[in-house]
C-alpha positions in Angstrom: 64.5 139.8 111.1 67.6 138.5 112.2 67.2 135.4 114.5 69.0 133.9 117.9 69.2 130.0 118.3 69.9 128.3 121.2 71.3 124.8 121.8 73.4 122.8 123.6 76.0 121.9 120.9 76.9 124.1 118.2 79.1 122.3 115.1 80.2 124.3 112.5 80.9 122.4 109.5 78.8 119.6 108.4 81.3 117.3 106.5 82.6 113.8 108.2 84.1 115.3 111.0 81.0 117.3 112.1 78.6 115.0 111.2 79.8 112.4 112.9 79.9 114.4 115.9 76.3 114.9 115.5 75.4 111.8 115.1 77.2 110.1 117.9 75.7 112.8 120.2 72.4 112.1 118.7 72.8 108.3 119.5 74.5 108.7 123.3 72.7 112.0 124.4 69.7 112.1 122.7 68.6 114.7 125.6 70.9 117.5 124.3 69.9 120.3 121.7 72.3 120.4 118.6 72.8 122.2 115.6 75.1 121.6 112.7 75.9 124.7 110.3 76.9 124.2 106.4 78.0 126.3 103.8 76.4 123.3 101.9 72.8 122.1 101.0 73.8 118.5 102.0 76.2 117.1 104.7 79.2 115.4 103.9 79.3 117.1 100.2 80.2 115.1 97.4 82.6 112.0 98.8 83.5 108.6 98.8 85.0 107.5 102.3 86.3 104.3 102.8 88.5 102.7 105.8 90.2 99.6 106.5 89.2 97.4 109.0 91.5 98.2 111.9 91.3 101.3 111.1 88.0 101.7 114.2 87.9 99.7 116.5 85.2 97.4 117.1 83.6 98.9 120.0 83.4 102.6 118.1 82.0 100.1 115.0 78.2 101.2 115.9 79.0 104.2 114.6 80.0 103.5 111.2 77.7 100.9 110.6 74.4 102.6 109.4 76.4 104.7 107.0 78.1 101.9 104.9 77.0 101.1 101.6 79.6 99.1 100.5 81.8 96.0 102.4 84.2 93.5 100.9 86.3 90.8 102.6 89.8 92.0 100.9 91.5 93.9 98.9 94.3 94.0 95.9 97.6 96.9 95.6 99.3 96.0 92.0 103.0 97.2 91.4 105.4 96.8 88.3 107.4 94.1 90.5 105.1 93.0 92.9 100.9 92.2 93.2 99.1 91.0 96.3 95.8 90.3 97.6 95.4 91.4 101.4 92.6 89.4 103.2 91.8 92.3 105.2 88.0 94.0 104.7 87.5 96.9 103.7 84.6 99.2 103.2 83.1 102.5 101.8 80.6 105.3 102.4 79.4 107.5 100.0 78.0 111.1 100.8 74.4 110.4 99.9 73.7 108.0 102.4 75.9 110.1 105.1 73.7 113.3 104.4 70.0 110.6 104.9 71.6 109.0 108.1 72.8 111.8 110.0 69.3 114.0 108.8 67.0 110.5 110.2 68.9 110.8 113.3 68.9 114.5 113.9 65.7 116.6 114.6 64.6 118.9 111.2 65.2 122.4 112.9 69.0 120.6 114.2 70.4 120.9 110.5 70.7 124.6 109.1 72.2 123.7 105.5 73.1 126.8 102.8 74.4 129.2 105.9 77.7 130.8 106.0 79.2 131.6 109.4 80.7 134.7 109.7 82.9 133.7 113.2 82.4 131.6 115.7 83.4 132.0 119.8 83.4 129.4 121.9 79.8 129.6 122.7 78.2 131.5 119.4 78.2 131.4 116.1 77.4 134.6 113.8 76.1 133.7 110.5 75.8 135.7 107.2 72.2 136.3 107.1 72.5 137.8 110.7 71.2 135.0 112.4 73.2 133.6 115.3 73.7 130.9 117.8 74.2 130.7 121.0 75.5 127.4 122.4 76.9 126.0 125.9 79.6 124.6 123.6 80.9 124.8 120.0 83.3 123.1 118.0 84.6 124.3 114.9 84.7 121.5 111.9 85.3 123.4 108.9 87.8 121.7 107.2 91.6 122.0 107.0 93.1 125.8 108.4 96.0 127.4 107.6 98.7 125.1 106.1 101.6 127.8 106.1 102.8 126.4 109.2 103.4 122.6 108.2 105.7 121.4 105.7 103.4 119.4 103.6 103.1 117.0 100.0 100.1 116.4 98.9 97.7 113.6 98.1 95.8 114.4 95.3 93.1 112.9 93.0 90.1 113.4 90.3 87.5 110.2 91.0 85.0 109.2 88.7 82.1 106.8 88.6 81.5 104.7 85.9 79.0 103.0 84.0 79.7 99.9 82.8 76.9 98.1 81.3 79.0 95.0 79.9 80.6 95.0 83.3 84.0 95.5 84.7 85.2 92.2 86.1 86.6 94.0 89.4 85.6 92.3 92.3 87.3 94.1 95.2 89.2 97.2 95.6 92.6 97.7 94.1 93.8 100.1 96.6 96.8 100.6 94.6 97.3 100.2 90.7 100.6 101.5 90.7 101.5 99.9 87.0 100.3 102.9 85.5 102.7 105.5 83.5 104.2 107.8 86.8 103.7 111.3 86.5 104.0 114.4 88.8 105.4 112.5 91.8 104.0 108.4 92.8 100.9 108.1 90.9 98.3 105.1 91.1 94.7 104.0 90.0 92.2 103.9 92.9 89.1 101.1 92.1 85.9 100.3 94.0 83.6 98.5 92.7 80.2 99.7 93.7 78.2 96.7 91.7 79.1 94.7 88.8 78.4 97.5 86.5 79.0 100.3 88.8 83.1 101.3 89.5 84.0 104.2 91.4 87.9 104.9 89.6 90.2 107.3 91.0 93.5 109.1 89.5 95.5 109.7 92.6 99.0 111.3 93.2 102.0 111.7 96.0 103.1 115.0 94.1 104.9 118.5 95.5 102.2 120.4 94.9 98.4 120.3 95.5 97.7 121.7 92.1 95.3 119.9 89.8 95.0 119.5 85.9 91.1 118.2 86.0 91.0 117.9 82.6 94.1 116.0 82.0 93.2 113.9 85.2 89.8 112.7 83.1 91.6 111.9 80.2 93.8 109.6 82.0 91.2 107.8 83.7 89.5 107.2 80.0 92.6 106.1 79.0 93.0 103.6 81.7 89.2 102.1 81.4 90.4 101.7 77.6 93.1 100.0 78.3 91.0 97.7 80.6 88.7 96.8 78.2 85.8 98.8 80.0 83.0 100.1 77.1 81.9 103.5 79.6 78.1 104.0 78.8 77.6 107.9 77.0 76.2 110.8 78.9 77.4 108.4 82.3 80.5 109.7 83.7 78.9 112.5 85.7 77.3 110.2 88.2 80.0 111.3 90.3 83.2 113.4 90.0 85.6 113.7 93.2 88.5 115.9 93.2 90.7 117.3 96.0 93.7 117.2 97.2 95.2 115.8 100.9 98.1 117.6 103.1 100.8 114.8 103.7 102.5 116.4 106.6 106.4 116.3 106.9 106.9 118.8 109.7 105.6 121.5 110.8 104.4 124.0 114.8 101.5 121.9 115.9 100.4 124.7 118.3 100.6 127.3 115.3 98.3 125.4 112.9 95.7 125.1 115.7 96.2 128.8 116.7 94.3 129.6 112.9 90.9 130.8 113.1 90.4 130.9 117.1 93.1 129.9 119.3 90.1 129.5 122.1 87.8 127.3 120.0 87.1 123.7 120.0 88.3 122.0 116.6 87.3 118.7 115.3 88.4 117.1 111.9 91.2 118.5 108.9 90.7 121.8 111.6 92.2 120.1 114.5 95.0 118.6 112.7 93.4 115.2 112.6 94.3 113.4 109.5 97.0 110.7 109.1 100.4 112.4 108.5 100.8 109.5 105.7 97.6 109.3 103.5 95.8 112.7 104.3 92.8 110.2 105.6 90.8 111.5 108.7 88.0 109.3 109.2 89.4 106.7 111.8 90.1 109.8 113.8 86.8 111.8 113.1 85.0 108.2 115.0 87.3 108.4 117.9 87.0 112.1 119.1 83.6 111.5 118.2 82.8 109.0 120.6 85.1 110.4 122.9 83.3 114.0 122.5 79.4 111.6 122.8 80.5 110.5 126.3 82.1 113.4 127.5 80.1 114.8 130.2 81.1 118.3 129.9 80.1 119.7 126.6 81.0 123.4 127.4 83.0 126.1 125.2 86.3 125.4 127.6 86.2 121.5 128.3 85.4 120.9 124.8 88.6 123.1 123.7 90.6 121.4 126.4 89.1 117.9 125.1 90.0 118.3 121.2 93.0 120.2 121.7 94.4 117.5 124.4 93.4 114.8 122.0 94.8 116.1 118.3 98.3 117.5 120.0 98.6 113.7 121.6 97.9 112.4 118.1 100.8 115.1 116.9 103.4 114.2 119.3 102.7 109.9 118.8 102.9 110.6 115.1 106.5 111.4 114.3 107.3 108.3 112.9 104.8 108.8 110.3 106.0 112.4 109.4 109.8 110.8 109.1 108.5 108.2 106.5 107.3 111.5 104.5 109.9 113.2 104.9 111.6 110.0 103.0 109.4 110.0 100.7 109.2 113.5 99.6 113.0 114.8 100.9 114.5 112.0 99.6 113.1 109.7 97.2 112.9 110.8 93.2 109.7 112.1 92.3 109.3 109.2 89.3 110.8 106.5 91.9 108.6 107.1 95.0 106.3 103.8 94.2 109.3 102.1 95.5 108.8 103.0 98.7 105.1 101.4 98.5 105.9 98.6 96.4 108.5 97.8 99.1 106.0 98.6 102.0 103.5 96.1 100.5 105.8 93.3 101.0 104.9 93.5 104.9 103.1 92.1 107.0 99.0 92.2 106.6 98.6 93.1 110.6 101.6 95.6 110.4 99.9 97.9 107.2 96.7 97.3 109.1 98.2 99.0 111.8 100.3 101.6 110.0 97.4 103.2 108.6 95.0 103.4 111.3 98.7 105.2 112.9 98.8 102.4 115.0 102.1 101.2 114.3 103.9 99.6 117.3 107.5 99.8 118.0 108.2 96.5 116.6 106.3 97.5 113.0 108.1 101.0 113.3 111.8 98.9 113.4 110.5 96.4 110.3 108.9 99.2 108.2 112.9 100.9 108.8 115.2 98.1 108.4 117.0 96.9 105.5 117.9 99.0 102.8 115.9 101.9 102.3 114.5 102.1 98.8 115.9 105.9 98.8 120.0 107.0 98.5 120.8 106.4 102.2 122.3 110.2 102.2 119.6 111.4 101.2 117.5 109.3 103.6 120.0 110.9 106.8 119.6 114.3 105.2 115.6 114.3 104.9 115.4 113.1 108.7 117.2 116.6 109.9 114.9 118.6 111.8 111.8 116.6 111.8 109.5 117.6 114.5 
């Protein structure tokens, strides 16, 4: 027989954005009822996170800090005419230990994993199997919504864990291995050494289209561990595979993207539009409208609407400058040529890519990221600007 929750909070969605919802309000009201609703049997799915560290602030840091499993003091990029170390830390979660954190600090009958929702209001939720919940508030965390109103390139990647029993010799992240052959737009190798054996090695593109040769994507990533020197133990590789691909917004009707699936509806995460226009991450964003959603004292179906949509349309309108470097990037820069633009980014400022991808950038690191000669045709560059919202 069909059944009726109640709670306080509803959150549908139980990936980064909605679990760290639920976890913050676990840790700051610890009096309130929640319930998080996934398609999936475990939160967070199958991923690898990872953030720099200005991307959170240190006061927000209490968040994070149960769910890392993996911390290193810098971090390398490698181009064809240019290789640096940055002495900035950086650090990675992986899924597993999201899904045991956020389950320790929630009650047992507060996670309902393996239940598809139906629709969702601003205070229910209607689920598949005809159960439903009612809620003083819900927010709606369910991944990315309807793209057809942004002009977007994508980010997109096939990851793979490896075993190497000999070891690999990788002691930091290469964020960027960009010496690789360039296909389909900017590509580059993604590394994270989980242990000495353990690597975590990522095929990643800046391509026109979100499409994805899995196969082909493998292949490359054997031929790059070859080529490397790594002996891959048998039967290993499926410890972990990670594909997917991230919208790198150019332009696009803000208030039309979050119209998609309930105008009237509190959003969190990809949903809300909260994802750096640049790199397709969303994590330093899914801690802050956390936190900010933890200490709000008005957790109903209309203030947390107002809330999330107040917050994600102020992160749209402070975020052009980011959208204008795409629109460089993918207006005006030739597919095969595009690691140009990065190779010549990397030649910044430590404090200034800090900032730039936590889409902090101030006004001085906006003018130095732009001056000089752009590594694009400068008519190009003026056309790819026109109309940028």
């Amino acid at each position: 027989m069909p059944e009726t929750h109640h709670c306080d909070l509803a959150i549908v969605g139980g990936g980064l954005a909605g679990g760290l919802i639920a976890l913050a309000v676990a840790q700051r009201r610890p009096e309130l009822i929640v319930r998080i609703v996934d398609a999936g049997e475990s939160l967070g799915g199958n991923h690898v996170w990872s953030f720099f560290d200005a991307d959170v602030a240190k006061e927000d840091r209490w968040l994070l800090t149960p769910l890392v499993c993996h911390a290193w003091p810098a971090y390398d990029v490698r181009f064809p005419a240019h290789a640096r170390t940055i002495n900035q830390p950086y650090y990675s979660i992986e899924s597993e230990r999201f899904d045991a954190v956020v389950r320790k600090a929630l009650p047992a009958e507060a996670i309902m994993p393996g239940r598809k929702v139906l629709a969702c209001s601003p205070t229910a939720v209607v689920l598949a199997d005809g159960d439903r919940i009612e809620a003083k508030g819900v927010i709606d965390a369910r991944g990315a919504g309807d793209l057809s109103t942004l002009e977007v390139g994508w980010q997109k990647f096939v990851g793979r864990t490896l075993d190497i029993p000999a070891g690999h010799g990788i002691t930091r992240p290469t964020v960027m291995d960009a010496t690789v052959t360039q296909h389909d737009g900017y590509r580059f190798v993604y590394l994270l050494p989980f242990s000495p054996t353990r690597l975590f090695v990522e095929d990643t593109y800046y391509s026109d289209t979100p499409s994805l040769n899995v196969g082909a994507l493998n292949r490359r990533i054997d031929v790059y561990a070859a080529a490397r020197g790594w002996e891959v133990a048998a039967g290993a590789n499926d410890a972990r595979e990670e594909k997917g691909a991230l919208p790198v917004v150019i332009n696009g009707d803000f208030e039309g993207y979050w119209r998609w699936g309930g105008a009237k509806v509190a959003k969190a995460g990809a949903r809300a539009g909260l994802f750096h226009p640049t790199t397709g991450y969303s994590l330093p964003d899914a801690v802050r409208l956390a936190v900010l959603i933890a200490d709000a004292k008005d957790l109903s179906g209309d203030a947390l609407l107002t809330l999330t949509h107040d917050y994600a349309r102020a992160r749209w309108d402070e975020r052009r400058f980011y959208r204008m470097l795409d629109a460089m990037l993918f207006r005006a820069a030739d597919p095969d040529a595009r690691y140009r633009v990065l190779e010549r980014f990397y030649r910044l400022r430590s404090g200034l890519i800090g900032r730039f991808y936590a889409a902090r950038s101030t006004r001085a690191d906006k003018l130095r990221v732009l001056a000089g000669r752009p590594p694009v045709p400068v008519t190009r560059a003026v056309r790819a600007l026109r109309g940028i919202k």
